[in-house]
N, C-alpha and C positions, 0 to 999 in steps of 0.2 A: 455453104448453104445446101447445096447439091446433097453433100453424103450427111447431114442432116436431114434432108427429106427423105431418103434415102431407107436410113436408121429408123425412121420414123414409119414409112410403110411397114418393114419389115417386123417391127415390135408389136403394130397392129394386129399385123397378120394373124403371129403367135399368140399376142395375146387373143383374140377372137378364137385361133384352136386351142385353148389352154382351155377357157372357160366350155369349148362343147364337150373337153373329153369331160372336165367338172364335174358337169352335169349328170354326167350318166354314173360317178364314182361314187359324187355323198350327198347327204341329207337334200329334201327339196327345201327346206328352211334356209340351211350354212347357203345353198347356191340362190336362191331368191335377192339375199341380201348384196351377195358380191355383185349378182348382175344389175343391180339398182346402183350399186357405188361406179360400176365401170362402163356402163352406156351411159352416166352422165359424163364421165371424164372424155370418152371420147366423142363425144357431140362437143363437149366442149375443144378437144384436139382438133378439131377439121375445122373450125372458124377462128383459131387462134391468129393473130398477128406473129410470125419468125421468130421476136425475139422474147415470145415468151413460151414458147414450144418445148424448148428443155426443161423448164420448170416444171408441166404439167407429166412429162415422159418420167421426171422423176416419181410424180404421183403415182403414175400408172405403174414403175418399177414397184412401186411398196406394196399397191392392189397386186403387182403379178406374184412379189413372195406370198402376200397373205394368203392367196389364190394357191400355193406351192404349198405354207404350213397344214394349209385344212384337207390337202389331199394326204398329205403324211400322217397326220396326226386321227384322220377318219376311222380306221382302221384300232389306232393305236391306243388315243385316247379318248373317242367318242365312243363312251361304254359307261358301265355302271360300278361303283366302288362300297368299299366298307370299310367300318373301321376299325384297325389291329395295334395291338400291343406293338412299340416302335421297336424296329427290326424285325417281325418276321415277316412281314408281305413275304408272296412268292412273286409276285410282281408291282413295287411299290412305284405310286404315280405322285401322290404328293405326302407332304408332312404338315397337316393343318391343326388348326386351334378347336375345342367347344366347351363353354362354359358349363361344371362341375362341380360338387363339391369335392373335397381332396379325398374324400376315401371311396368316393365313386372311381375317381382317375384313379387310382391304386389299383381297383380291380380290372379296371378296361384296359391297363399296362400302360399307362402313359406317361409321361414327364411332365416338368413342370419347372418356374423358375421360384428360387427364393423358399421359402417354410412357411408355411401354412396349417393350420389346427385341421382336427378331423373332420369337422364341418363346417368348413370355412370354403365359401366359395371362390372360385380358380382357374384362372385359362389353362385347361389339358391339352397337352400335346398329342396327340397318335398319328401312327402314319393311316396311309390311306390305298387300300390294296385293289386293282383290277380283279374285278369277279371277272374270270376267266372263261372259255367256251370250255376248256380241256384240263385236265392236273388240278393241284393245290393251290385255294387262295390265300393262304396262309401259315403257317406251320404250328400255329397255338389256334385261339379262337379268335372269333372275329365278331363285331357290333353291329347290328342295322338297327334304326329305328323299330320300336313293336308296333305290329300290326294294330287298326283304329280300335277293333274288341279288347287287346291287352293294354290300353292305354288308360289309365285313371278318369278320365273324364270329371275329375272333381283336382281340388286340391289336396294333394296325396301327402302322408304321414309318411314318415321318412322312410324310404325302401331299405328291406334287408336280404332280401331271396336276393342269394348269390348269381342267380341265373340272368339278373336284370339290374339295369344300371338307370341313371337319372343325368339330362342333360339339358341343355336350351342351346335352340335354333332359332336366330331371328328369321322371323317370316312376317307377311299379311298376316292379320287377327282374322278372315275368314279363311286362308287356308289352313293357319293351325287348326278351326274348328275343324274343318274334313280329317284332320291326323286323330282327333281327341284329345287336343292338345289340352293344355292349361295357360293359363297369365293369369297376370297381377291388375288391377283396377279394370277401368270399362272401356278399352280401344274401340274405335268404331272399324266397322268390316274394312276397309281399309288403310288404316291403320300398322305402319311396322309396331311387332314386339318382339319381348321375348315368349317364344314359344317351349314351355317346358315338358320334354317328353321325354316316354322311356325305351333303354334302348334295349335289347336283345341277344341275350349271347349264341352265335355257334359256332359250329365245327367249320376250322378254317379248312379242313383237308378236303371237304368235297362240297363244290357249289347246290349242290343238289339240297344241303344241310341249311342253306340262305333263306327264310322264309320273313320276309318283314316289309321297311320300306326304306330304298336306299339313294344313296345319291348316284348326278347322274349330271353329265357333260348336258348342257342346256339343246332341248331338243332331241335328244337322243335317247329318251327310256324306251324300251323295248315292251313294256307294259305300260299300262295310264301311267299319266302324269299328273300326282294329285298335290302338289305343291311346290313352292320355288322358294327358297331360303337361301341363306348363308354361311359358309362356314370360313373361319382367317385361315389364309395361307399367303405363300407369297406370291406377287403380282405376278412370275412369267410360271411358276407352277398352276395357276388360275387361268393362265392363258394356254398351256399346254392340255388343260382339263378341259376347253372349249368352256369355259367359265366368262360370266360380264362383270363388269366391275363401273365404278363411278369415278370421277377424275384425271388424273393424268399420273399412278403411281412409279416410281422406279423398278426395274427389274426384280430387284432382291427386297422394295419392298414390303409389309406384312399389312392388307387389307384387306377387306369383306369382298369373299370370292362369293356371286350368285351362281348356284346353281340347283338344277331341275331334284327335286322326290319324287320318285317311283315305285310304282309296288310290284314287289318280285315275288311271283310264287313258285314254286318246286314241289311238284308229286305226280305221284301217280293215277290217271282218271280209273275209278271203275265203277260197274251200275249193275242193278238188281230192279227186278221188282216184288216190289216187297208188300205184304198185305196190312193195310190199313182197317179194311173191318170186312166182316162177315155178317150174311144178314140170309138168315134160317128162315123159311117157309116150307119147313115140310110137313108140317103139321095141318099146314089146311089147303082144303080143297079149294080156295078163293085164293087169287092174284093179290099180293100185298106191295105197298110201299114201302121202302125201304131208303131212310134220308142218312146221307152220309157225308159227314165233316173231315176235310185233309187239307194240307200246307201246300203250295206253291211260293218258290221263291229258293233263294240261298240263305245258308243260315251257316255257322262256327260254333263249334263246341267246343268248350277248354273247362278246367277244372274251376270250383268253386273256391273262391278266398274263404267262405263262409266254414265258422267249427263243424257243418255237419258236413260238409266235405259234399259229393258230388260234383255236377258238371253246370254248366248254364249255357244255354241255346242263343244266340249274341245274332240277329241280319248284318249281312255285310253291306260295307258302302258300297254303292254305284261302279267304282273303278275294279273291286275287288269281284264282281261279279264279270263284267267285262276282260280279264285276266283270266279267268276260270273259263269263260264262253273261249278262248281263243284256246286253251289249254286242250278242254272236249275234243270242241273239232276237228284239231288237229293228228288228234290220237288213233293210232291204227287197230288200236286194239279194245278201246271201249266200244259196246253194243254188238263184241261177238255175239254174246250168249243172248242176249235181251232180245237180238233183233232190229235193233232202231239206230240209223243213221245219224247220229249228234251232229254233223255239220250242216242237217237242212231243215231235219226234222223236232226240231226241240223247240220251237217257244220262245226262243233267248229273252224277248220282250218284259216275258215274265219270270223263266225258269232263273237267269242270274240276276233279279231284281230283289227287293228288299220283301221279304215274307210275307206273306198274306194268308188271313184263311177262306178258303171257299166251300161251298156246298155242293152237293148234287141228289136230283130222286132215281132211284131207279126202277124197277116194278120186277118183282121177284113173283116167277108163275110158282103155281098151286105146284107143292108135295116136293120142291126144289129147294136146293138152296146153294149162293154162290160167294166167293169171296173176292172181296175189290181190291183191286191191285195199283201200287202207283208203282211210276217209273224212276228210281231212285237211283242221283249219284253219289259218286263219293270220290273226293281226293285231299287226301291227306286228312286234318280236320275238320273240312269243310264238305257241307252235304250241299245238297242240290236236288228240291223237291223240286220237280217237273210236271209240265202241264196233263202227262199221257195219262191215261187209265186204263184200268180194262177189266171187265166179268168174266170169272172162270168158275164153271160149276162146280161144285164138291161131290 
């Protein structure tokens, strides 16, 4: 009994320093949970009766691996993925399922079991590659979900642009709504369905080429987290992705892995100011008003499905603005030229908000005249009308 109690300090001990280095290594989420599973285990260890002390030390043995897998795995697997043609990951974490028709899966490079007609739908296979800090995600192209503007928001006619593909994602009926999703009949906002969305081709060779909405080890996206769905894989690959699941399946086998959608954006911030209107008084000797209309907010520009071709001006969602606000800030090299500090001085409230228009007067003296300027960003497709302005005489 001795070297029982014994064994018993000592595994405390450990385990107590296990969980503070934890602490300081991963997520405040992954560590909240363990430490709710294992101060109840040992308040229950210190009022145990002897001879049931082994039993509970084995509990604590399986909290101390699990405690071991999420520090390994922090690192390794708590990141964000996409999905590739099966065999070229440069770094593959899982081989999962999403439901296709078969000549979707043909283009996304996937497999499949059995024969199947050309629009017939089909559990695809693809692997599923670590978006990397550094190198190649892939060696061909790689899929993410399209961003909420290139999503059909209707029920869509059969895709043919080689560039994009068509899938389903079961999720909540309102988080598909946040994607632009589509389904079938009237689910109530909470409600699982199938979520049909489209996905996105790019270049596996440089992450920088990732622009969409991707998956993501549960708790772990590095931008908003606008969704939580599912994709098949198998139970200890779903467990290696920091994925949840429901029941009790075996190692090898194949169930609905839950995990987190994130939107990932890639570019580069730059800004301008740029004139919105001009407003002449030089013609007269009297002070004049001069009322001038401009945009605030973030907005996306992409090309028009429509035969006359141009662009169309799409406000982004909430998340997609909040991804852009951290993008600015962060950047050392936007508001050389402009002058203006993007990490204090911007507006966020309103400049990555959903678009607006506003007004303003301004009083233009006699025999003058000046042009208005806003403060304009830009990265990659996305602009970003800003709250600043300013008068510059001509």
């Amino acid at each position: 009994m001795l070297a029982v109690e014994v064994n018993q300090e000592m595994f405390v001990r450990c385990f107590v320093r296990m969980k503070s280095h934890m602490s300081k290594h991963i997520s405040t989420t992954k560590y909240l949970m363990f430490d709710q599973a294992s101060t109840e285990l040992l308040k229950q260890l210190a009022i145990l009766p002897s001879n049931s002390i082994l039993t509970h030390l084995q509990k604590m043995v399986k909290m101390l691996f699990a405690v071991v897998l999420a520090l390994v795995f922090e690192n390794s697997f708590g990141c964000r993925l996409v999905a590739a043609k099966v065999g070229t990951c440069n770094t593959k974490l899982a081989y999962g399922i999403i439901r296709t028709e078969h000549f979707n899966c043909v283009k996304m490079g996937g497999a499949w079991n059995g024969h199947s007609g050309t629009h017939d739908w089909m559990y695809c296979h693809l692997d599923w590659c670590q978006i990397s800090t550094t190198g190649t995600v892939a060696s061909g192209k790689v899929w993410a979900v399209c961003e909420f503007d290139l999503q059909p928001q209707t029920t869509p006619t059969r895709i043919t642009d080689f560039l994009r593909s068509y899938g389903i994602v079961p999720m909540v009926r309102s988080e598909c709504d946040k994607l632009n999703g589509v389904y079938n009949g009237n689910p109530t906002n909470s409600d699982w369905t199938d979520c049909h969305l489209r996905w996105c081709q790019f270049e596996g060779s440089n992450k920088l080429e990732i622009d969409g909405i991707v998956t993501a080890s549960v708790g772990q996206c590095s931008g908003p987290q606008v969704a939580y769905g599912t994709i098949r894989l198998i139970s200890r690959e779903c467990t290696q992705l920091g994925g949840l699941w429901k029941g009790h399946p075996g190692a090898l086998d194949w169930m609905n892995c839950y995990l987190d959608w994130c939107v990932m954006i890639n570019c580069e911030p730059s800004d301008e100011w740029q004139i919105i209107q001009i407003c002449d008084n030089k013609g007269s000797s009297a002070s004049s008003e001069c009322a001038i209309t401009y945009t605030v907010g973030t907005s996306t520009t992409h090309s028009s499905s429509s035969t006359s071709g141009g662009s169309v001006s799409v406000s982004v969602e909430q998340s997609v603005g909040v991804e852009l606000m951290g993008i600015f800030s962060a950047s050392t090299t936007v508001g050389i030229t402009t002058g203006i500090d993007w990490s204090t001085n911007i507006g966020s409230s309103e400049t990555f908000s959903t678009s607006v228009e506003k007004s303003v007067k301004v009083i233009v003296p006699p025999h003058k005249s000046i042009k208005m300027q806003q403060l304009i960003g830009y990265c990659g497709r996305y602009k970003v009308n800003t709250v600043h302005y300013r008068n510059v005489d001509i």
